[in-house]
C-alpha positions as CSV (number, residue, x, y, z in Angstrom):
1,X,-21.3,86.7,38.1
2,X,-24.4,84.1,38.0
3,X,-26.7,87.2,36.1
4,X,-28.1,85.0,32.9
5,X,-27.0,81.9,34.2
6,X,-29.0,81.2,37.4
7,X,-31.3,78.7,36.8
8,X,-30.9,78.5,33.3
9,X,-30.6,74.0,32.2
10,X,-28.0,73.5,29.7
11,X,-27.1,70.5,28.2
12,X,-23.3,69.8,27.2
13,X,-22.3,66.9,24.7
14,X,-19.2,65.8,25.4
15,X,-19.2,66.7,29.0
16,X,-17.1,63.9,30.8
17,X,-13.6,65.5,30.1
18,X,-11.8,68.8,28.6
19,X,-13.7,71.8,27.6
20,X,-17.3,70.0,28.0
21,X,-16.5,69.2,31.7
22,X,-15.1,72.3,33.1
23,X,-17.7,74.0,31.4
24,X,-20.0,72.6,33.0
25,X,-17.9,73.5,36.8
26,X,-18.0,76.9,35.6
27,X,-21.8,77.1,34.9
28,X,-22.9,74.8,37.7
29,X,-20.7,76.8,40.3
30,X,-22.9,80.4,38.8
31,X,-26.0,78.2,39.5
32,X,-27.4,76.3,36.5
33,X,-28.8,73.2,36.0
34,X,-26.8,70.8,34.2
35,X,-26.8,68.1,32.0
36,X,-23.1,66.2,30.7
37,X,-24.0,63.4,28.3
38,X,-21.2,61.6,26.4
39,X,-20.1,57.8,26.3
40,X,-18.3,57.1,28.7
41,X,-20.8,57.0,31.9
42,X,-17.9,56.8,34.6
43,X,-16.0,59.8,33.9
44,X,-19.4,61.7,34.0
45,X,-20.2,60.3,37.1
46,X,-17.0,61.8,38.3
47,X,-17.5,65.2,37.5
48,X,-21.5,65.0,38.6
49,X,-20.2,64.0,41.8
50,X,-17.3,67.1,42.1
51,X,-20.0,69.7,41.3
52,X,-22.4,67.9,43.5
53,X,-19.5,68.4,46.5
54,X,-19.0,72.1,45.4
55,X,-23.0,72.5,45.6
56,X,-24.2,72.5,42.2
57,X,-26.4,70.9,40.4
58,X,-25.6,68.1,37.7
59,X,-27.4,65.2,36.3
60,X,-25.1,62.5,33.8
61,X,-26.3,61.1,30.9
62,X,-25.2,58.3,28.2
63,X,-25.1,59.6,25.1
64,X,-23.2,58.7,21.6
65,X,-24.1,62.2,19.3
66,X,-23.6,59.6,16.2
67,X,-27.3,58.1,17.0
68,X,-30.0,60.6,16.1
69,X,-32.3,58.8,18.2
70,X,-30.4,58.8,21.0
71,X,-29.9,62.4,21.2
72,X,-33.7,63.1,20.6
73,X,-33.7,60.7,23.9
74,X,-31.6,62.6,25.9
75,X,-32.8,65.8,25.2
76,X,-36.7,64.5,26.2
77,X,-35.0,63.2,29.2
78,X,-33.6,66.6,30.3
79,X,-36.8,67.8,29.5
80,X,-38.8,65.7,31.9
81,X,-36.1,65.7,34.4
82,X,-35.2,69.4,34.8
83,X,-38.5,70.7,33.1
84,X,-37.1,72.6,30.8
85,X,-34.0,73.4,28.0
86,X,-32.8,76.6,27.7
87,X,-29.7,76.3,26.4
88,X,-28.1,73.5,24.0
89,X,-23.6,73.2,23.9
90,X,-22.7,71.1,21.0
91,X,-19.3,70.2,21.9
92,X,-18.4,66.4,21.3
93,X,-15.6,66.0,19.0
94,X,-12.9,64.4,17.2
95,X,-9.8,65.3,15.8
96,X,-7.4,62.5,14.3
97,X,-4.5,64.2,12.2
98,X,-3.8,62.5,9.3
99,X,-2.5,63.4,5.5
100,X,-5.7,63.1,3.0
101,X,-2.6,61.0,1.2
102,X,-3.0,58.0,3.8
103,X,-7.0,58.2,2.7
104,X,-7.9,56.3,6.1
105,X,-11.8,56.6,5.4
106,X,-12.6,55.0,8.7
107,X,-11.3,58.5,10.7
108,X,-13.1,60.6,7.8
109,X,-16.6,58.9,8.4
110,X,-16.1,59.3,12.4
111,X,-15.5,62.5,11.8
112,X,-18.4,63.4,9.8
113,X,-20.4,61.4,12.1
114,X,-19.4,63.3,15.6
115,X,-18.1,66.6,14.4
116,X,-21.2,67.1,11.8
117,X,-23.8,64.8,12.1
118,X,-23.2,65.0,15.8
119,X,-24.1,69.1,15.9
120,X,-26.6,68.4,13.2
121,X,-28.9,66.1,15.5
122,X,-28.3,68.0,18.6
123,X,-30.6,71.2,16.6
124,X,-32.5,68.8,15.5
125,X,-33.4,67.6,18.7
126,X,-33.6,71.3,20.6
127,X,-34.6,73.8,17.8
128,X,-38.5,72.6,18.1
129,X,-38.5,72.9,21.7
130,X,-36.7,76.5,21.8
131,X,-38.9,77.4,19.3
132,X,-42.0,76.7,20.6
133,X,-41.0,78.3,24.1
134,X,-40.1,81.7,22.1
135,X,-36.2,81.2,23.8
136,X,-33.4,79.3,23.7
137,X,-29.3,79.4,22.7
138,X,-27.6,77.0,20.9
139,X,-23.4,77.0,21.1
140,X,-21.7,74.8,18.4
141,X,-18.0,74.1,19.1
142,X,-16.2,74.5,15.9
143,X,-12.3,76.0,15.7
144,X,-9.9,78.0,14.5
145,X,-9.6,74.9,12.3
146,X,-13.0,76.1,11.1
147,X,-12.1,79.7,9.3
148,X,-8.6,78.5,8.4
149,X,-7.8,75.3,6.3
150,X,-5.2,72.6,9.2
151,X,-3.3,71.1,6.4
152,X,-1.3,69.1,6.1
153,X,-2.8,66.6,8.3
154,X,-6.0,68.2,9.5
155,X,-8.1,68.5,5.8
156,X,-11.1,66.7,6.8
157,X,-11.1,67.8,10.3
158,X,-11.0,71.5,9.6
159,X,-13.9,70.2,6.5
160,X,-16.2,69.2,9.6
161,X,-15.5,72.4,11.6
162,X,-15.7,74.9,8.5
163,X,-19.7,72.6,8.0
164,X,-19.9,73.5,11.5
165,X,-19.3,77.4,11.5
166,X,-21.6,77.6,8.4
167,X,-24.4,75.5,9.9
168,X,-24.2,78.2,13.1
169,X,-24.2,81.1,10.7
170,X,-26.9,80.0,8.5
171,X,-28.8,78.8,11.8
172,X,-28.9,82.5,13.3
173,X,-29.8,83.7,10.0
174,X,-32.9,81.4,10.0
175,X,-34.3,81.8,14.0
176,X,-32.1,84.3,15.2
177,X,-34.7,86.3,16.1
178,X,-35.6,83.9,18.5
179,X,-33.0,81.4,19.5
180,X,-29.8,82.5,19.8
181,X,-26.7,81.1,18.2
182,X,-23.2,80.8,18.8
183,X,-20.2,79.3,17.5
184,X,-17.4,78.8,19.9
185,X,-14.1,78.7,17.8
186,X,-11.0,77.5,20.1
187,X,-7.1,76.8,18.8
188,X,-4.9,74.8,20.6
189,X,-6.9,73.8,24.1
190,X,-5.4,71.2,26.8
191,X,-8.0,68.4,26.1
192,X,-8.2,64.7,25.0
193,X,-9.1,66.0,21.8
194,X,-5.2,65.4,20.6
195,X,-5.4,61.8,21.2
196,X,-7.5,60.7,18.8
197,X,-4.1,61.1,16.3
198,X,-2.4,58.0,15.4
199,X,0.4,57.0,13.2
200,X,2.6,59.7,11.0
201,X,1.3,62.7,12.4
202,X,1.4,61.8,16.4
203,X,4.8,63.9,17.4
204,X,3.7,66.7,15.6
205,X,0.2,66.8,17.3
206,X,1.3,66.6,20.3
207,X,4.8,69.2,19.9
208,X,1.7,71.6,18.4
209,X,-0.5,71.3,21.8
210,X,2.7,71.9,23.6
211,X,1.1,76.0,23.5
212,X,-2.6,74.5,25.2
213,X,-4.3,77.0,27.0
214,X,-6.1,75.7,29.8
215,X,-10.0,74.4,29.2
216,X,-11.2,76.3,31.7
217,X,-10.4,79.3,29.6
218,X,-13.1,78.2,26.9
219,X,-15.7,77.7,29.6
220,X,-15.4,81.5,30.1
221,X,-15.9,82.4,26.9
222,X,-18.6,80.1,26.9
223,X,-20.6,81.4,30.4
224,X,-19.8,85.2,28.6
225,X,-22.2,84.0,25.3
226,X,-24.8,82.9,28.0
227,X,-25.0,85.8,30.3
228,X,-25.8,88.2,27.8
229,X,-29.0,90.0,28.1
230,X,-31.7,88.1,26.3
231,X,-31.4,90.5,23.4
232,X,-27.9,90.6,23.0
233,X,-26.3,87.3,20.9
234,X,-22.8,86.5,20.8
235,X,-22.5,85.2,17.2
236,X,-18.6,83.8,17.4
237,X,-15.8,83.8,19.6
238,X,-12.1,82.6,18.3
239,X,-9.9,82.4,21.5
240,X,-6.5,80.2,20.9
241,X,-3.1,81.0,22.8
242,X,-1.2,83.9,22.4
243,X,1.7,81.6,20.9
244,X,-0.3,80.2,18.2
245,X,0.1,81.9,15.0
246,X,-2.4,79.4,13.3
């Protein structure tokens, strides 16, 4: 079970709650080394500590993907504190429902910023370094959201995630060879994620996450990309519930 995960440091965005925290349980309890980073430095604390008590091996840090110079930061410092990266999880996200109609530009730039921009400066920061040590595996979270258009409501959203699964395509085209790429694509998952919706769309959100499959069941398909064989890349995974037609 720990075969191409032993060992290996991975860095998770977005790894205080949801699918970033349990998966870093998951890959802490098959012995890597991991790194959580998002805002909100208590809550990673927190889950540090539980895989600390279950004997893994976790370091927290702060982290907002929306500052470019900041994640080049982070990464350095996982660098210098674990030694190495070997594997990068893009995961932080957004996802406030809203019709285009309502044109609340505020949510559309955050969304760009985190879902896009966000993934964007994560390579940025770990393609050199995986490069230049001849390995490495970079996992995007996009969605389902990301192959079909969530409308109403969800335009710009599935907009970031379809950027998203293109970026991860055209990125294993480019170094795939070397570095390999994966884009994690999830439906309806029991997260924070649905309460970043405000306003019109709230009730329906939440009615439509009523189907959630548990986080922990991403984190799997996540530690299955990982402990393939070195030459062996899982290029996508869709996994939603077996209730959700979208």
């Amino acid at each position: 079970m720990t075969e191409g995960i032993a060992n290996k440091v991975i860095l998770i965005t977005g790894g205080n709650t949801g699918i970033g925290a349990e998966t870093a349980r998951l890959l802490a309890s098959r012995g890597a080394k991991v790194a959580i980073a998002a805002r909100r430095k208590d809550k990673l604390d927190k889950v540090v500590a539980e895989i600390a008590a279950d004997g893994g091996e976790a370091r927290a840090y702060t982290l907002d993907v929306t500052d470019k110079a900041q994640v080049a930061a982070v990464v350095a410092d996982v660098v210098a504190d674990f030694g190495r990266l070997d594997v990068l999880i893009n995961n932080a996200g957004l996802m406030p429902i809203r019709p285009m109609a309502e044109a609340n530009t505020d949510e559309w730039d955050a969304m760009i910023d985190v879902n896009l921009k966000g993934t964007l400066y994560g390579i940025a920061a770990a393609l050199p370094r995986f490069l230049a040590q001849n390995s490495g595996h970079i996992i995007n979270l996009s969605s389902v959201a990301g192959i079909k258009v969530f409308a109403p409501g969800g335009t710009v959203y599935s907009g970031t995630k379809f950027a998203v699964s293109a970026i991860t395509e055209g990125l294993r085209q480019e170094v795939g060879e070397t570095v390999r790429v994966t884009a994690i694509e999830p439906g309806a998952v029991e997260s924070d994620l649905k309460l970043g919706t405000s306003g019109t769309a709230t009730d329906t959100v939440i009615d439509f996450y009523r189907q959630a499959i548990p986080a922990s069941s991403v984190a799997r398909a996540i530690a299955y990309a990982i402990e393939q064989p070195a030459d062996v890349d899982i290029n996508a995974i869709v996994i939603r519930p077996t209730r959700q037609t979208f």
